[in-house]
C-alpha positions, 0 to 999 in steps of 0.5 A, spaced: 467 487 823 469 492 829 473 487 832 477 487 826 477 493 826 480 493 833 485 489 832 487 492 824 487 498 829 491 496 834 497 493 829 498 499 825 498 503 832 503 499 833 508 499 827 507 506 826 509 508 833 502 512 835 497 512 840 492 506 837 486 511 840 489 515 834 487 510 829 481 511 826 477 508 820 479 515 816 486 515 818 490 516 812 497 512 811 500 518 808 498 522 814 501 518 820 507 521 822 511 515 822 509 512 815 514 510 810 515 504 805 519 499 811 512 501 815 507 499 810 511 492 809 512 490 817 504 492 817 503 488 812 507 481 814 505 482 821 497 483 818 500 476 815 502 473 820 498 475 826 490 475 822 493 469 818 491 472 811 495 472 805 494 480 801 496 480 794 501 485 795 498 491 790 491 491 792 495 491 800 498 497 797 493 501 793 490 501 800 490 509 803 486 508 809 485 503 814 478 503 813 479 501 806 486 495 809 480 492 814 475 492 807 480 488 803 482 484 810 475 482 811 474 481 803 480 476 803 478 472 810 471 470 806 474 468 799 471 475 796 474 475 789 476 483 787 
């Protein structure tokens, strides 16, 4: 999971406009300077798109961390029911 990791990583520090060495697995979405709605939205069509998974939208929402997008990232990836 760390390379998921990196690369969920990567793509948040892009969409929020900071410096991806900033983005840990405790990072808070609330407490990215950037983060608004229109962010949470691009992350989660360029997470679709990039790492080809499909997230319901309100477990993706519920999300608060990264840690946590990476979990329902990698529980999706397997076919884990939630």
């Amino acid at each position: 999971m760390p390379e998921l990791f990196a690369t969920v990583a990567d793509l948040v520090a892009q969409v929020a406009d900071v410096p991806a060495g900033q983005v840990t697995p405790e990072v808070r979405f609330d407490a990215l300077a950037n983060w608004t709605s229109l962010e949470a939205l691009r992350l989660l069509t360029v997470i679709e798109d990039d790492l080809d998974v499909r997230l319901d939208l309100r477990e993706y929402l519920a999300v608060t961390d990264v840690a946590g997008l990476v979990a329902l990232i990698a529980a999706e990836r397997d076919g884990v029911p939630r």
